[in-house]
KEVEXKE-128040 format. One record per residue (C-alpha): residue number from 1; residue in three letters; x, y, z. Coordinates in Angstrom, 3 decimals. Layout:
// KEVEXKE-128040
{atom NUM ala {X Y Z}}
...
// end
This chain:
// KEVEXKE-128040
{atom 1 unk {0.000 0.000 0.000}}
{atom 2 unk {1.024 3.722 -0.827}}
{atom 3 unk {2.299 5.478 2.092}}
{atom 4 unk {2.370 9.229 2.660}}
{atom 5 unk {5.384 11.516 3.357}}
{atom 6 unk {4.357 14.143 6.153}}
{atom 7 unk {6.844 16.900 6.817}}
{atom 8 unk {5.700 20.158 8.566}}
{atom 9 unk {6.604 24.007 9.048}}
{atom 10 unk {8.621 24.828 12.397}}
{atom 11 unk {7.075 28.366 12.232}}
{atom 12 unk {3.085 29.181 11.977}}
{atom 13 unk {2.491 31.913 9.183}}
{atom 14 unk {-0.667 32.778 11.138}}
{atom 15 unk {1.241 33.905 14.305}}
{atom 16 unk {3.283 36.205 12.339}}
{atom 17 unk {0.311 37.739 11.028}}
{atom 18 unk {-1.874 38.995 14.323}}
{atom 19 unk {-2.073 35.243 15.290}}
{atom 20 unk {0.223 35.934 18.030}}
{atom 21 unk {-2.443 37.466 20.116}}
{atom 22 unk {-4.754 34.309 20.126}}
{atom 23 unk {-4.574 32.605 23.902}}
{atom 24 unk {-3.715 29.033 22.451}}
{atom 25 unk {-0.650 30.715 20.353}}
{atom 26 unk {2.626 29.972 21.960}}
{atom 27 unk {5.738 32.133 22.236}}
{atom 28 unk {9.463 31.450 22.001}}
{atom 29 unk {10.845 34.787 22.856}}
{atom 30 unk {11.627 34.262 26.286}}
{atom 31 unk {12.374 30.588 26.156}}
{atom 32 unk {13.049 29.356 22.738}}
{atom 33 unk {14.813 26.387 23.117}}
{atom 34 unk {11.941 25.254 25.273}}
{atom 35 unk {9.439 25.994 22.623}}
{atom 36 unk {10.854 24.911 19.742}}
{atom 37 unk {11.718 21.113 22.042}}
{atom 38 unk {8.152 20.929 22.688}}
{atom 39 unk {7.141 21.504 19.435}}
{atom 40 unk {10.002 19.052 17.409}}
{atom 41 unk {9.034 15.993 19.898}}
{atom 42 unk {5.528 16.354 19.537}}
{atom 43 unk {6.189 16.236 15.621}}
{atom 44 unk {9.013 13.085 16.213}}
{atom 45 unk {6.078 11.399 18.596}}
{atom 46 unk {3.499 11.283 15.488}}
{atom 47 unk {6.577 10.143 13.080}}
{atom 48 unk {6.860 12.678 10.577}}
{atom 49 unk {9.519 12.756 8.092}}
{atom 50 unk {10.364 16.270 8.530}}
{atom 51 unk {10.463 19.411 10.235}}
{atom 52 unk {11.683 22.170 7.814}}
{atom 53 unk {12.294 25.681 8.726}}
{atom 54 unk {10.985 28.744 5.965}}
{atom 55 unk {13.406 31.557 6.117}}
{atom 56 unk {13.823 35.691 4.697}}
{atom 57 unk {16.460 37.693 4.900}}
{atom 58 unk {14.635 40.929 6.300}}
{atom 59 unk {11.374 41.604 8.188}}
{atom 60 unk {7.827 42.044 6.795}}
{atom 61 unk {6.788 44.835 8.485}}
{atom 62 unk {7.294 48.600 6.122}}
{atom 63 unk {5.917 50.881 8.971}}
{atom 64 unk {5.581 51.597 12.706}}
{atom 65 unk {2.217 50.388 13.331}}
{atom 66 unk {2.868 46.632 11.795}}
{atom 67 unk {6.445 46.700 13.711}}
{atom 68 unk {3.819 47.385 16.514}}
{atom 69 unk {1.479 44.760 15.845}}
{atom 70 unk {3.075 41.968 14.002}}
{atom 71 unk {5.681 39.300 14.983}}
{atom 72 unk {8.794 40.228 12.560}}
{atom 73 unk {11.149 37.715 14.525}}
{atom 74 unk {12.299 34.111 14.063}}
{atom 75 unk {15.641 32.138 14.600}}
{atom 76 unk {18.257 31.347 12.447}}
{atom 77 unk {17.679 27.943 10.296}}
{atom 78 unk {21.163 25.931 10.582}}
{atom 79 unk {21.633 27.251 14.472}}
{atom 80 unk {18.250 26.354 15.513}}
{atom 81 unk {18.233 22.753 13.811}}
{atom 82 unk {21.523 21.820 15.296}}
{atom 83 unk {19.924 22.473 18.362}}
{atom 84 unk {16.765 20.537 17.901}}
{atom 85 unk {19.390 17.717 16.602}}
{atom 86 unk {20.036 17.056 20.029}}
{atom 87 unk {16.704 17.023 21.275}}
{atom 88 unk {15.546 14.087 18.915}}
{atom 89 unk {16.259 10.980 17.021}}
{atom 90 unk {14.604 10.078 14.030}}
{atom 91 unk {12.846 13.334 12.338}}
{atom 92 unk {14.414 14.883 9.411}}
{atom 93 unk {15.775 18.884 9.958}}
{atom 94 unk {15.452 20.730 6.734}}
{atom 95 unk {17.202 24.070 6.741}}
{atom 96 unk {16.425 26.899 4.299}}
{atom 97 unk {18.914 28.843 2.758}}
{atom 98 unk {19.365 31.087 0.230}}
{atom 99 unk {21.430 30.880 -3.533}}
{atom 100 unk {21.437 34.480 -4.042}}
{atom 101 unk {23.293 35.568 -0.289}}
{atom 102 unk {25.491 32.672 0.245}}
{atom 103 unk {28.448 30.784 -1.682}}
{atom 104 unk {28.061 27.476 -2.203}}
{atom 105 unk {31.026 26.075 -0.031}}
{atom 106 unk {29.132 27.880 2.991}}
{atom 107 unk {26.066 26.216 1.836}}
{atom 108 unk {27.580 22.949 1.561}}
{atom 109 unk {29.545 23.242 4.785}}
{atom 110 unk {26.514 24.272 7.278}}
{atom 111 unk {23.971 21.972 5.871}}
{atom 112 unk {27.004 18.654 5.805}}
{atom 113 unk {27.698 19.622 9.482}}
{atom 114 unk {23.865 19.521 10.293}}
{atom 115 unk {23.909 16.311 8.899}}
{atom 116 unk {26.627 15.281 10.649}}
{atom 117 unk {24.671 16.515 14.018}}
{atom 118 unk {21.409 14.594 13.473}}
{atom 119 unk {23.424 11.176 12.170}}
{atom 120 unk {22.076 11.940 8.784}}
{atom 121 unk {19.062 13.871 8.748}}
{atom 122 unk {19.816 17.063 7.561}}
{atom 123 unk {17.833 18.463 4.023}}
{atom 124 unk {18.332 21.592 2.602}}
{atom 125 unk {15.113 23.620 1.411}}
{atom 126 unk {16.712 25.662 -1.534}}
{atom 127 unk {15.185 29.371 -2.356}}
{atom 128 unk {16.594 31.998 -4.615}}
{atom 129 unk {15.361 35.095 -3.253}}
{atom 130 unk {13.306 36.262 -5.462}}
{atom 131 unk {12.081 39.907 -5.192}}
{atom 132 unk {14.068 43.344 -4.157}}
{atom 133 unk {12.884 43.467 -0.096}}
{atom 134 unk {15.687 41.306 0.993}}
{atom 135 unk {18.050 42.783 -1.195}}
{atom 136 unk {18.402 45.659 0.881}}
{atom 137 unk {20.277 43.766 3.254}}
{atom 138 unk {23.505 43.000 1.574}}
{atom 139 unk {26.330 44.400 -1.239}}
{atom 140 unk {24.837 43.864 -4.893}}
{atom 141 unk {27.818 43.711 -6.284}}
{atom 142 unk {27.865 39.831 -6.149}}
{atom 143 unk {24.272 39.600 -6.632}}
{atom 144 unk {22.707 37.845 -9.833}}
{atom 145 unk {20.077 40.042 -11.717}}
{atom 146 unk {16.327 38.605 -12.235}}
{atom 147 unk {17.414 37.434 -15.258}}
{atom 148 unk {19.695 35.371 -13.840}}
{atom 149 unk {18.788 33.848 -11.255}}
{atom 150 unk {18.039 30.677 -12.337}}
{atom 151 unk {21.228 30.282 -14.299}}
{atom 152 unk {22.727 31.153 -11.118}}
{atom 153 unk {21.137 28.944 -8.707}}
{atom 154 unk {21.202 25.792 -11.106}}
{atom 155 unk {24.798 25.852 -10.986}}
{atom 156 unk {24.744 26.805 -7.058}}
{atom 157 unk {23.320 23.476 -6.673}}
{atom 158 unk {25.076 21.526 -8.874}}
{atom 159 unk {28.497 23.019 -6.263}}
{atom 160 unk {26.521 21.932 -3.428}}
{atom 161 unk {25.820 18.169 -4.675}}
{atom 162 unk {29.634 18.219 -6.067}}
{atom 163 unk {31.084 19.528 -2.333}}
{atom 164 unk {28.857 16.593 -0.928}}
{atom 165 unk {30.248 14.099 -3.310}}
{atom 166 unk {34.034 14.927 -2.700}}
{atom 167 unk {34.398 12.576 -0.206}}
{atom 168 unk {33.200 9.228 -1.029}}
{atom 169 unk {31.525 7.172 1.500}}
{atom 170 unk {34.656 4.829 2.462}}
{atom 171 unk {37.167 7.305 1.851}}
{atom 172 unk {37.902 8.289 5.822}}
{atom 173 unk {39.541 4.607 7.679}}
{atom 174 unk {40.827 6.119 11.026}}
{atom 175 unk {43.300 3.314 10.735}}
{atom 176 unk {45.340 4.077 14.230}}
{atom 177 unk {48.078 1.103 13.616}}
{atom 178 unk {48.715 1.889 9.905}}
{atom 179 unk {48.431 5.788 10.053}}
{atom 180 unk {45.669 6.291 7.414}}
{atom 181 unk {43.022 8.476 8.088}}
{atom 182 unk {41.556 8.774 4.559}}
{atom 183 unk {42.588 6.912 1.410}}
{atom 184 unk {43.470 10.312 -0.544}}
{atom 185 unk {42.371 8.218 -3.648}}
{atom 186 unk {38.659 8.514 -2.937}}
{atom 187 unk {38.833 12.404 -2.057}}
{atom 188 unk {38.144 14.804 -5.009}}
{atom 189 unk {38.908 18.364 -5.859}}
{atom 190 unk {36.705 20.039 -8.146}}
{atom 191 unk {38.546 23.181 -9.610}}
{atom 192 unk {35.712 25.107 -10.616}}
{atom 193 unk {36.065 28.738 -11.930}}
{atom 194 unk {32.976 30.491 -13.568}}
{atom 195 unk {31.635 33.993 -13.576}}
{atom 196 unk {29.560 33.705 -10.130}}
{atom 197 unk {31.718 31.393 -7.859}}
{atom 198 unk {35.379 30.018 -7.259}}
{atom 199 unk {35.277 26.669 -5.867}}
{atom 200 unk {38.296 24.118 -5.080}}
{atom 201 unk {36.961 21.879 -2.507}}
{atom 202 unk {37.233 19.173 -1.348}}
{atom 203 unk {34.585 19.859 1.320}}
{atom 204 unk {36.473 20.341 5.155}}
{atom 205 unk {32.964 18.080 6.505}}
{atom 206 unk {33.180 13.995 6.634}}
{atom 207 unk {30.530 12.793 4.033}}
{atom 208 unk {27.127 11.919 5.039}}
{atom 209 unk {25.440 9.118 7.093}}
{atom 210 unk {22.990 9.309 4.315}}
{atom 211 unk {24.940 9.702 1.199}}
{atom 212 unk {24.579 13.369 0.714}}
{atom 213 unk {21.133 15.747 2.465}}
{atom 214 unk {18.088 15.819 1.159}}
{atom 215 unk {17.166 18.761 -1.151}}
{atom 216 unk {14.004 20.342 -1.377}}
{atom 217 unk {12.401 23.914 -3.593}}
{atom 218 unk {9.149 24.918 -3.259}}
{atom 219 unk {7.189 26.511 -6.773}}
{atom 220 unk {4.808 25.215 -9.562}}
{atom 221 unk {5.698 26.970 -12.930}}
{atom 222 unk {6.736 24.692 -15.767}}
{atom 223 unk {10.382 26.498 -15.801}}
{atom 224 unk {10.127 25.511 -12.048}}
{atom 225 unk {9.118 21.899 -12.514}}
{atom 226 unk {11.902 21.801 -15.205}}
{atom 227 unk {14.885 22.677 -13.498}}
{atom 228 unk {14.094 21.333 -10.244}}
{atom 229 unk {13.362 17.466 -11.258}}
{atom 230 unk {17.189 17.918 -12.235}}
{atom 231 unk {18.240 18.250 -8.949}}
{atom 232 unk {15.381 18.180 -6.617}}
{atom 233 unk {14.321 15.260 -4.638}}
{atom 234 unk {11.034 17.178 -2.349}}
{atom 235 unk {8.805 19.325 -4.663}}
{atom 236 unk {7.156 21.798 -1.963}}
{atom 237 unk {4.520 23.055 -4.076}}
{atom 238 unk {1.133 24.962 -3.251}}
{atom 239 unk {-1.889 23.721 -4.701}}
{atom 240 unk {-5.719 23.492 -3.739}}
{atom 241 unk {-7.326 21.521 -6.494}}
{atom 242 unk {-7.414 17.863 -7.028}}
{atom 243 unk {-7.410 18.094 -10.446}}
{atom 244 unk {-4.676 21.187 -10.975}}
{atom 245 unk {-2.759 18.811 -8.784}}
{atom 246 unk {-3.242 15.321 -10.729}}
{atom 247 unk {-2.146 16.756 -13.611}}
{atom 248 unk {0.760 18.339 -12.014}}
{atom 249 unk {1.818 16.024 -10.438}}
{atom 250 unk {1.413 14.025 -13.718}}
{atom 251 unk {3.385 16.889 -15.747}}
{atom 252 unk {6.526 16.189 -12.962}}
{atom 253 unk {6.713 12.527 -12.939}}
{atom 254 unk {6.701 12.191 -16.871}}
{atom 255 unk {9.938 14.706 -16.954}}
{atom 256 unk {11.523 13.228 -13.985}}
{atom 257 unk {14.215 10.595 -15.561}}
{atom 258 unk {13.771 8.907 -12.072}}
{atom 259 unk {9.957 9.563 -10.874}}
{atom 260 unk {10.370 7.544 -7.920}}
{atom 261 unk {13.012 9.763 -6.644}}
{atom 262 unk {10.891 13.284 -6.776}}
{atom 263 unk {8.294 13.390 -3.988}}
{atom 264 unk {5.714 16.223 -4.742}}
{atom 265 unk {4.512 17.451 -1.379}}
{atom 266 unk {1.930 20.319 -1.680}}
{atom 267 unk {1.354 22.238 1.351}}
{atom 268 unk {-1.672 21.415 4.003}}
{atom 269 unk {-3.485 23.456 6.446}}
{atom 270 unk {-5.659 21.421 8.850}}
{atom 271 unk {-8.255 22.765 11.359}}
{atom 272 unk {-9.687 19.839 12.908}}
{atom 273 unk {-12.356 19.089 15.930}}
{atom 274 unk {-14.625 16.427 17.138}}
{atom 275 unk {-17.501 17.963 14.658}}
{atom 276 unk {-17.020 20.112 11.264}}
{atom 277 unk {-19.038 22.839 12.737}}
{atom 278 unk {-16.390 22.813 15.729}}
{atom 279 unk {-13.869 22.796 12.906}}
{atom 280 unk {-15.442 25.841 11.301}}
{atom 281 unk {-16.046 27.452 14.343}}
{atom 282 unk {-11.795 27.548 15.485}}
{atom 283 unk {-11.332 28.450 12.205}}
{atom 284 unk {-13.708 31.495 12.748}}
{atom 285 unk {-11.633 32.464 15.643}}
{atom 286 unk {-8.636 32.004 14.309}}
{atom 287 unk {-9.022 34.468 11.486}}
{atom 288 unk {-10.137 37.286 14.354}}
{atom 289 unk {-7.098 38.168 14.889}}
{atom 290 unk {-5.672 37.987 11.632}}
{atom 291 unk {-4.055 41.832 9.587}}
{atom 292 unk {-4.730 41.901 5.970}}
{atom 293 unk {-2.198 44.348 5.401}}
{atom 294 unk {1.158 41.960 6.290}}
{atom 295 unk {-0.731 39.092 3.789}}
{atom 296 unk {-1.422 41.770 0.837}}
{atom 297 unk {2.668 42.909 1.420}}
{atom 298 unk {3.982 38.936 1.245}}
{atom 299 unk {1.659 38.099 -1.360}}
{atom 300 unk {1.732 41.244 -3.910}}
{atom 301 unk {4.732 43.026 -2.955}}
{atom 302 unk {2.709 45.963 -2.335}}
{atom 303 unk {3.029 48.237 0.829}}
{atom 304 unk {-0.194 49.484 2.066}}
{atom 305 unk {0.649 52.384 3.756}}
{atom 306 unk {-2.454 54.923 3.131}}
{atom 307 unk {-3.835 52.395 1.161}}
{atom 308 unk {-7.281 50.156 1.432}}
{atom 309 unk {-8.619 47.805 0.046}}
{atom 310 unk {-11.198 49.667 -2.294}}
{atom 311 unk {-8.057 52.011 -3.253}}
{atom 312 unk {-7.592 51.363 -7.224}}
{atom 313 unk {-4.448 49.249 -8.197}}
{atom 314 unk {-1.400 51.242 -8.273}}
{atom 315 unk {0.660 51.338 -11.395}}
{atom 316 unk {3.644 50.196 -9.619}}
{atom 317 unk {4.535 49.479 -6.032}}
{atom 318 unk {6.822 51.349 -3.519}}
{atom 319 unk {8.618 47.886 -2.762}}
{atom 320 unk {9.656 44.603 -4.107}}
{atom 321 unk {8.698 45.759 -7.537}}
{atom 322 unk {9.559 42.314 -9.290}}
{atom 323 unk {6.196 41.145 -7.094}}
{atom 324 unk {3.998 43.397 -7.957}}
{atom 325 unk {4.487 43.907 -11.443}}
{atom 326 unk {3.843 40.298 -11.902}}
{atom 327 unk {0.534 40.362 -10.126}}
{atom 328 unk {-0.589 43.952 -12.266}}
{atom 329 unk {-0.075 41.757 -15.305}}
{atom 330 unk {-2.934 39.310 -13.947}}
{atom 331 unk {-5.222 42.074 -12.639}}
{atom 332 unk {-5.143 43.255 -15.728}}
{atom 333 unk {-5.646 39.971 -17.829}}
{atom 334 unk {-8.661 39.217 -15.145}}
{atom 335 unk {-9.740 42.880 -15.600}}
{atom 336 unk {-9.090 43.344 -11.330}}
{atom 337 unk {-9.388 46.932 -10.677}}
{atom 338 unk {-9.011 47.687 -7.080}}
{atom 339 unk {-6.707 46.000 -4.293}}
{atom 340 unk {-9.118 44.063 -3.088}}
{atom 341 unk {-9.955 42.798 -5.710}}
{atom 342 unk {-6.538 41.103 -6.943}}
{atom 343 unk {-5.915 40.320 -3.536}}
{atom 344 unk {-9.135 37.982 -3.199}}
{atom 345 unk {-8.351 36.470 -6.230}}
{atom 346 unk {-4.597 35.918 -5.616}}
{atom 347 unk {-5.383 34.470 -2.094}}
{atom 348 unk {-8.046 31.692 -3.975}}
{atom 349 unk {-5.533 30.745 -6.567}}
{atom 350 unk {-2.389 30.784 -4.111}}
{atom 351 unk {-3.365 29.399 -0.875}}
{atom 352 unk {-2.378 26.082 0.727}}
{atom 353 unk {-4.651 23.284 0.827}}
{atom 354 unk {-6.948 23.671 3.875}}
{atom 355 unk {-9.078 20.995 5.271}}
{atom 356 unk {-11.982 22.064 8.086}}
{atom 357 unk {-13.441 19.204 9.644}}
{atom 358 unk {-12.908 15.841 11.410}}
{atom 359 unk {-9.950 13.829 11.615}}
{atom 360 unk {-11.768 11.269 9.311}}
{atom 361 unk {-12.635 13.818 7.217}}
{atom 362 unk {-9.149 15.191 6.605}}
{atom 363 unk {-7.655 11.600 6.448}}
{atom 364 unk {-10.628 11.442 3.451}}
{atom 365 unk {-8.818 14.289 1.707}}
{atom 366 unk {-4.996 13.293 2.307}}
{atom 367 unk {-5.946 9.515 1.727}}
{atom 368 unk {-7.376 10.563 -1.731}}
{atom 369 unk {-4.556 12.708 -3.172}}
{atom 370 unk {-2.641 10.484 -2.009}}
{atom 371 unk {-4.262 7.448 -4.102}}
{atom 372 unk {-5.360 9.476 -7.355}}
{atom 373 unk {-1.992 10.781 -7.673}}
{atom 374 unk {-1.978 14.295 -7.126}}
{atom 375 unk {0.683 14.394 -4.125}}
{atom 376 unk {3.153 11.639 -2.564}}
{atom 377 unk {2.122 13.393 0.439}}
{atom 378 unk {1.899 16.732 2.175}}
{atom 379 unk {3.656 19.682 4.207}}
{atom 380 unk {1.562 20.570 6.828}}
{atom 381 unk {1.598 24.474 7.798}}
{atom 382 unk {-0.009 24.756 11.354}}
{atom 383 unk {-1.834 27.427 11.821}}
{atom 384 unk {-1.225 28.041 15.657}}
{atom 385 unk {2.270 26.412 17.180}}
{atom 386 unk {2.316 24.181 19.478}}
{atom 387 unk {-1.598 23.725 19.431}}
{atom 388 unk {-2.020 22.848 16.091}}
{atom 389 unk {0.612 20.784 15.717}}
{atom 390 unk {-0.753 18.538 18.740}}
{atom 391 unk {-4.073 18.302 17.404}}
{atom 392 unk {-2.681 17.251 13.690}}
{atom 393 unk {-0.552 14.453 15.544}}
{atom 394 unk {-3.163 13.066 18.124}}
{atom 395 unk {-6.291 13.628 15.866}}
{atom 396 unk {-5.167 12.829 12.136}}
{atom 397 unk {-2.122 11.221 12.615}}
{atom 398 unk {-3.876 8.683 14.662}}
{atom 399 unk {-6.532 8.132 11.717}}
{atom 400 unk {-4.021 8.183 9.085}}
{atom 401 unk {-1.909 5.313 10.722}}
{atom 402 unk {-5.332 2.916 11.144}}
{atom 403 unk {-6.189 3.258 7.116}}
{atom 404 unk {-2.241 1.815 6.855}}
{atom 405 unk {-1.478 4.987 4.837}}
{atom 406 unk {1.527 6.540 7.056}}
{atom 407 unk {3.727 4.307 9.227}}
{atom 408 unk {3.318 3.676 12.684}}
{atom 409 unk {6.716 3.721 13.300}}
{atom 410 unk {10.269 5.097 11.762}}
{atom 411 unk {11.711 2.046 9.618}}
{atom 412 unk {15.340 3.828 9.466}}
{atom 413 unk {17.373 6.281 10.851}}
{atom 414 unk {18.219 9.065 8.258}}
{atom 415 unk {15.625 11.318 6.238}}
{atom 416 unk {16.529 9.609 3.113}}
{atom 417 unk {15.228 6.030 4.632}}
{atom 418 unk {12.129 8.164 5.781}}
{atom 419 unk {11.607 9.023 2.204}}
{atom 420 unk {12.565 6.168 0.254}}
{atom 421 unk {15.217 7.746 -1.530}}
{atom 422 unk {18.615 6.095 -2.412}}
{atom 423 unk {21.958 7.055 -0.940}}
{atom 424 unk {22.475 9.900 -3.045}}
{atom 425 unk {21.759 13.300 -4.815}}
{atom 426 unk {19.839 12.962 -7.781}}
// end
C-alpha cells in the first residue's frame, strides 16, 4: 500500500500575522529552546519525516504600526536545527537557505555539518530570493540580476551536490596502527572557476550518514518543474485543487528521468475538531485576529501604507517591484481593478490546501490525493504552534496510521530512509 510523506513548518504563518495574540498561540521569545523542544518531539512522537524551517532575509513589516502589531522575529535555520538535533532521534531537519546571499562552499559546509549533528538527517530547502525586499540587506555587487537567477542557482546546486560528493563514502579509515586516516584516492577536488563562484573543494565536513542531504524547492511553474526534477528530490509546491494537482503532479513525474526519486509534497493546512461545525467554528476564531495588510505585502509586494482595500491598483509598487508587477499583469488579464480585488483572487488561486473538519474527514482528503496521484504526500503548515501541531498528531495522525497509509513507526534512521530515496543526490 502507498504510504504518505508528512513533513511540517517549524514556524506558523498565522502567528506572524496577528495570530500571536490568540490565547492558544505559543511564544518562544523568552524561552526558545523550550518551545521549539516541545514543538520538534511532539512532531518526532506522530513520526513525521520532517520538520523544515521557511526563512527571509529581512522583516515584513514597512511601517511603525505593523512593527507594533506583528511578529517580525524568528531564529536562524542551521543554528536552531543543530539544536533541535540534540533534542531528537529520528525526524528529518530541513534548513532553508538562500542561492542568491550565500556561496556554495558555505552552503555545503553548514547543511554537511547539520547532517553530521542529526546522524544523517539534515535536508536543505533551496530558495533563490526572489524579489528586491531582501536585497536591501547586503552588497549587490555579487548579486545575480532577475534574469539570472536561475542560471545562477542551477549551478549553485550543482556546487553543493559536487562539495557533498568529494568525499566518497569509504574514503575516511581512522586506521590508528597503519596511520591512514583517509585513502586520498577517494577524495576529489573540483577546480571550478565560472563567472559567479570560485570553488576548489574538497569539502572540510566527513561525508554523510545518508549519502549526501536531502534537497528540497518549493514553486509550480513549468520552468520551475523543469529545473528542479534535475536536482530536486522534495517538490514543496502549493496547490488546492485535485485536479490542478493530478495533472501536475502528472506533468513532474513524466519529466523526472527517475519519478520515484521526486516526492511532490503540496502544502496542508488542517483545522480539525470532534464535529465540522467545531472545525469551522476555530477556524472562525482564528481568522479574528488575523491583519490583511502583512498578507497583501507577502503576497503582492505591495506596501499598504495609506492604502485600502477599495483604493484602485497602483501602477507600480513602492517595494519589491519584481512582485507586484507580476501580479498587475494578472489584474489586468482578469480585468481586477481595485486591491481588493486582486488580492481575493490571488489568495483563492495561491493558498495552501486547507481541510476544516474531522480527523476522518481530513484523512478522506490526504488519503485521496494520495491514491489518485496528485501528491506523494503533504507539508503541513499549522496554523497556531504548538496547538495545532498537537491536534494534527493526536487527531489525524492517529486516523491516518489505522487506514495503513503513514507508518506507525520510523523504519530507518536518516531522512533519506524516511523518504525512500537512495543514498544519493539525484
Amino acid at each position: 500500500m502507498k504510504q504518505l510523506k508528512i513533513g511540517a513548518s517549524l514556524l506558523a504563518p498565522r502567528a506572524a500575522q496577528g495570530g500571536w495574540r490568540h490565547p492558544q498561540a505559543g511564544s518562544f521569545i523568552q524561552q526558545p529552546l523550550t518551545y521549539f523542544t516541545e514543538v520538534m518531539q511532539i512532531a518526532e512522537q506522530g513520526k513525521l519525516d520532517f520538520m523544515f524551517l521557511p526563512d527571509y532575509y529581512h522583516i515584513f513589516a514597512t511601517t511603525p504600526e505593523e512593527l507594533t502589531a506583528h511578529s517580525n522575529v524568528w531564529l536562524e535555520p542551521v543554528t536552531l536545527l543543530a539544536a533541535m538535533s540534540a533534542v531528537t532521534t529520528r525526524i528529518g531537519l530541513v534548513a532553508t537557505l538562500s542561492t542568491t546571499y550565500h556561496e556554495p562552499y558555505h552552503v555545503a559546509r553548514m547543511i554537511a555539518s547539520l547532517d553530521q549533528l542529526s546522524g544523517g538527517r539534515a535536508g536543505w530547502n533551496i530558495v533563490t530570493s526572489r524579489g528586491e525586499t531582501e536585497a536591501v540587506n547586503f552588497s549587490s555587487g555579487h548579486r545575480p540580476t532577475v534574469a539570472e537567477r536561475d542560471e545562477h542557482a542551477t549551478q549553485f546546486i550543482a556546487l553543493v551536490q559536487a562539495l557533498w560528493r568529494s568525499w566518497e563514502p569509504t574514503a575516511i579509515v581512522e586506521d590508528r596502527l597503519r596511520g591512514i586516516f583517509a585513502h586520498a584516492s577517494q577524495v576529489h577536488p573540483m577546480q571550478h572557476k565560472s563567472k559567479w563562484f570560485a570553488v576548489e573543494g574538497p569539502l572540510n565536513v566527513a561525508p554523510s550518514p545518508q549519502g549526501a542531504p536531502v534537497c528540497m524547492q518549493a514553486g509550480k511553474s513549468p520552468a520551475f518543474r523543469a529545473r528542479a526534477v534535475k536536482n530536486t528530490e522534495v517538490l514543496f509546491t502549493q496547490l488546492n485543487d485535485l485536479q490542478e494537482a493530478k495533472a501536475f503532479y502528472a506533468d513532474v513525474k513524466q519529466r523526472a528521468t527517475h519519478p520515484e526519486r521526486v516526492l511532490i509534497l503540496p502544502g496542508l493546512q488542517v483545522i480539525v475538531s470532534a464535529t465540522e461545525a467545531e472545525a469551522q467554528q476555530k477556524k472562525r476564531d482564528y481568522e479574528r485576529f488575523d491583519t490583511v495588510a502583512l498578507r497583501i505585502a507577502k503576497l503582492m509586494g505591495l506596501d499598504m501604507s495609506g492604502l485600502t482595500l477599495a483604493t484602485p491598483l497602483p501602477k507600480q509598487a513602492t517595494k519589491d517591484n519584481e512582485i507586484y508587477q507580476t501580479v498587475l499583469k494578472v489584474a489586468q488579464q482578469k480585468g481586477l481593478k481595485t486591491i481588493g480585488e486582486l488580492y481575493n483572487h490571488l489568495t483563492a488561486q495561491n493558498s495552501h490546501l486547507t481541510l476544516v473538519g474531522t480527523a476522518e474527514q481530513i484523512a478522506d482528503t490526504m488519503t485521496q490525493w494520495l491514491n489518485e496521484e496528485a501528491a506523494d504526500g503533504f507539508i503541513f503548515i499549522p496554523h497556531l504552534l504548538p496547538i495545532a501541531m498537537t491536534e494534527f498528531v493526536q487527531q489525524v495522525i492517529p486516523v491516518l496510521q489505522r487506514r495503513g497509509v503513514f507508518r506507525a513507526d520510523y523504519e530507518g534512521a536518516t531522512l533519506r530512509e524516511h523518504l525512500a530515496l537512495p543514498l544519493t543526490t539525484i
